[in-house]
N, C-alpha and C positions, 0 to 999 in steps of 0.2 A: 890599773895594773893589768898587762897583760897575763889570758889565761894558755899555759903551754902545756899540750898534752902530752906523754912521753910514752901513754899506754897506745901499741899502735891496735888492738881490737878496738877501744874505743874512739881512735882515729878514723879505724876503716869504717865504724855504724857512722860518725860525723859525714863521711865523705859519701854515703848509700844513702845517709840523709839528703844530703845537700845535692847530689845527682838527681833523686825520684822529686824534689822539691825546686829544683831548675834556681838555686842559694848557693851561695859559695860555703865553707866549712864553717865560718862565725856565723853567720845568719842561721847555717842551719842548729848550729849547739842550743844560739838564743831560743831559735822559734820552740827546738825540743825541751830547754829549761822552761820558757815558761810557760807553754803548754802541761808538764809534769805541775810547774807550781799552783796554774788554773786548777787541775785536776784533784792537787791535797784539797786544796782551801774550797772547792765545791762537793768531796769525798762526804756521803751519809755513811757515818756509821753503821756496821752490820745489826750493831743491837736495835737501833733506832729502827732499821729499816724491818727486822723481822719485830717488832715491838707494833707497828703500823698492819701486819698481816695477822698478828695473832689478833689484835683489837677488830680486824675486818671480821675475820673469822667470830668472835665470841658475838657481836652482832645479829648473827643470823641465827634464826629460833631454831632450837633442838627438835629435830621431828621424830625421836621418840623409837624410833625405827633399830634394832640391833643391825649389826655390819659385823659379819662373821667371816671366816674364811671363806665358805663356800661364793658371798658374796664379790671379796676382792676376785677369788679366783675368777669370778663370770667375767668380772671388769679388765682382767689380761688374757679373756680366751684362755684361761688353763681350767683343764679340766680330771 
């Protein structure tokens, strides 16, 4: 079944597609569908992803050391 677009903003990105991609208008929709559908189906979740940094994080031993303002302030040059 043919697909007929009727929105012409998503016309003109088809055609800005399909120009910088050297594709006509179908080829270029295809390449951009399934490039988006690549893109869910390999998507790590945010949880997962900061779940993997907190555990990096809890890793490294505690050095015991307080971190006060004076401290952050030295680490952005404010004084």
């Amino acid at each position: 079944m043919p697909l007929n677009i009727r929105d012409e903003e998503v016309n003109q990105l088809a055609k800005r597609l399909a120009a910088r991609k050297g594709l006509n208008k179908t080829d270029a929709v295809r390449v951009a569908l399934e490039n988006e559908l690549r893109r869910l189906d390999e998507a790590v979740p945010l949880r997962e992803r900061v779940r993997v940094i907190q555990q990096r994080i809890r890793r490294r031993p505690a050095t015991g050391l307080a971190a006060d303002k004076a401290f952050y302030d030295d680490l952005s040059d404010e004084h």
